[in-house]
N, C-alpha and C positions, 0 to 999 in steps of 0.2 A: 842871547840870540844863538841859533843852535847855527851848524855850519853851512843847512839847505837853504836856511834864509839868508845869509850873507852872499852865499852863492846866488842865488837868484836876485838878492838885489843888486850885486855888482850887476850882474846882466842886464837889468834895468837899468842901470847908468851909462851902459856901455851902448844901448841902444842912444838911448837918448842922448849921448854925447854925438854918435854918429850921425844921427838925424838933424839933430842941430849944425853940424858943419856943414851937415849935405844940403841947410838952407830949406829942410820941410820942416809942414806943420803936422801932428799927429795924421790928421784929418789922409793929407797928403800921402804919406808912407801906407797908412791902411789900404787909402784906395789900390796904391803901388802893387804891396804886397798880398791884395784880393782877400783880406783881413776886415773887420768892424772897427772902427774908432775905438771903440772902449777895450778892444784887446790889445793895440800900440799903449793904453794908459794904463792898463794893469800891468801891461810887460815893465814900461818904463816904472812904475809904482814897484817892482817886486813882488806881485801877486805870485803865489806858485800854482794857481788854478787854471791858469793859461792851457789850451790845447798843443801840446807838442807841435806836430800839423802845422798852426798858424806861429807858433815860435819858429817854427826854422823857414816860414816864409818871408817873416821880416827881417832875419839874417841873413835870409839869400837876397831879398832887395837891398838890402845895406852892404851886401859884401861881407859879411864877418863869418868865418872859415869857424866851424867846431872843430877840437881835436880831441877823440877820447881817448887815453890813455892811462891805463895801469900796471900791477905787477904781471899780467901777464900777455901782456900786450903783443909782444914779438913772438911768443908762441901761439894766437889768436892769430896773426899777420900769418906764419908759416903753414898752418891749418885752413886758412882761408885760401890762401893761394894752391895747395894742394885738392883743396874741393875743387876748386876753379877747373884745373888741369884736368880735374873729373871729369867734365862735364863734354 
């Protein structure tokens, strides 16, 4: 299993853990997050052919925060913030 798949299935579980405490049914969360049914089951499945778009709608219904981070992260933060002040 390469490291995209494990990564996307974790994600898949982490939905589905979340949606389970929060007491929905798939069905439920989709509607929430203006999503199809069958896109809460492939996210929770691991699929990685999910739309971004509707991946970061069901983690804004669920509350669950992306952080991206890398090796050059605080220099993208510093350059970011300096466009900013561009503007």
């Amino acid at each position: 299993m390469n490291n995209i798949t494990q990564i996307v299935g974790r994600l898949g579980e982490l939905v589905r853990f979340h949606r389970n405490k929060a007491g929905l049914t798939q069905i439920q969360l989709a509607d929430l997050a203006g999503v199809g049914k069958s896109t809460v089951y492939d996210i929770e499945k691991g699929k990685s052919t999910v739309q971004i778009s509707s991946l970061f709608a069901v983690l804004a219904i669920m509350n669950i925060d992306v952080k991206f981070s890398g090796p050059l992260s605080a220099a993208f933060e510093k350059w970011s913030a300096a466009q900013s002040s561009d503007k």
